[in-house]
C-alpha positions in Angstrom: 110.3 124.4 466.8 111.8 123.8 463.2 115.2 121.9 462.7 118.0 124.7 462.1 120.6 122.1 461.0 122.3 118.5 462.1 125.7 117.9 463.6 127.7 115.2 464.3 128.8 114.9 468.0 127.5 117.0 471.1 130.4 119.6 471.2 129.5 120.5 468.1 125.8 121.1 468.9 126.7 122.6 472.3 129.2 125.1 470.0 126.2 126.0 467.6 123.9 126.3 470.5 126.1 129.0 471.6 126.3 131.1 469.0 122.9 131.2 468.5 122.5 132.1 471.8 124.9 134.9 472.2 122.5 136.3 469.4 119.6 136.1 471.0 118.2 133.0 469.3 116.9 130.3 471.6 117.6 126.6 470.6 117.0 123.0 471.9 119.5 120.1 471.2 117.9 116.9 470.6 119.8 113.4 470.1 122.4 111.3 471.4 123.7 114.5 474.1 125.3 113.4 477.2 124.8 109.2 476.5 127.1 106.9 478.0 129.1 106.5 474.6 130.6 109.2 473.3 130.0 108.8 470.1 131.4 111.2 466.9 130.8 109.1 463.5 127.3 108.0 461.7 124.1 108.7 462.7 124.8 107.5 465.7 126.3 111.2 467.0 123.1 112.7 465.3 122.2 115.6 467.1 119.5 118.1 465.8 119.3 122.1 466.5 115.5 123.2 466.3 115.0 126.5 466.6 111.6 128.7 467.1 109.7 129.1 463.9 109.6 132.9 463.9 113.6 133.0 464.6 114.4 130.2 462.0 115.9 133.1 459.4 117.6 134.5 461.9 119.5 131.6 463.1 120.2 130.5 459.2 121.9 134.3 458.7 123.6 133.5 461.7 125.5 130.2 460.7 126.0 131.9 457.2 127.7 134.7 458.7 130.2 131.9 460.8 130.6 130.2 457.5 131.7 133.0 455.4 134.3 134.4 458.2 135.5 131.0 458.8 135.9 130.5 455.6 137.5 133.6 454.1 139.6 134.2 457.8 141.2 130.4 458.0 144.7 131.1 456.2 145.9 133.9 458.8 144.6 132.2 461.5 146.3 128.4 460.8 149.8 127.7 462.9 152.3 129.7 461.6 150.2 131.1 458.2 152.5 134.0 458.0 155.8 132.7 458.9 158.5 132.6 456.1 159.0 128.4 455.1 162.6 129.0 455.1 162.5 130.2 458.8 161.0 127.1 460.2 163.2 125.1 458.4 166.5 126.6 459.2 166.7 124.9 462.9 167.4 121.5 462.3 169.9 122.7 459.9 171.8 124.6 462.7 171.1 122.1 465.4 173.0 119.1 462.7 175.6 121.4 461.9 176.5 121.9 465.5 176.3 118.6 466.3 178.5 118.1 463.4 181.0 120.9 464.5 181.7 119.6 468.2 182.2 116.1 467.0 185.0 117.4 464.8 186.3 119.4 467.3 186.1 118.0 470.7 189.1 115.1 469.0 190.6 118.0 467.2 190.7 119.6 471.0 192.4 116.7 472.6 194.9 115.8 470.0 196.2 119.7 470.8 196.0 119.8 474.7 198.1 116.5 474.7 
């Protein structure tokens, strides 16, 4: 077994030791996985991926590959990418001005039914 890569935190490892198994590559997790302190900072939450010698290249493409598309994918994929600035804005604009409107006009109401 070879060390593939290190990550911080054992979600992380358990996420990477996913991938590489829906592709077929076997992997161990070794570090601080399931301790009574969940720790996510220093090397502390060390946790290493090894991976079998002859699968080592394999499992490197494999992380490129989730680089790259996470990379070049992110912007579309981010809350409201897509969504026109002036559209989320507009709301609090019409929720003020109504606010606005009915405290004008609920005394401008009474003044005439009286």
């Amino acid at each position: 077994m070879t060390v593939l890569t290190t990550v911080a935190g054992t979600f992380r490892a358990r996420v990477v030791a996913a991938r590489l198994e829906s592709e077929g590559i076997d992997s161990q997790l070794r570090g601080a996985l399931d301790g009574p302190y969940g720790l996510t900072i220093g090397d502390m939450a060390r946790v290493d991926v090894y991976v079998p010698d002859d699968q080592l290249e394999d499992a490197r493409l494999v992380l490129l590959v989730d680089e790259v598309e996470a990379t070049l994918a992110a912007p579309s994929e981010w809350w409201n990418a897509g969504e026109d600035r002036r559209t989320r804005r507009r709301w609090p604009l019409l929720v003020a001005l109504t606010l606005l409107a009915s405290a004008f006009l609920a005394p401008l109401a009474y003044v005439v039914s009286r």
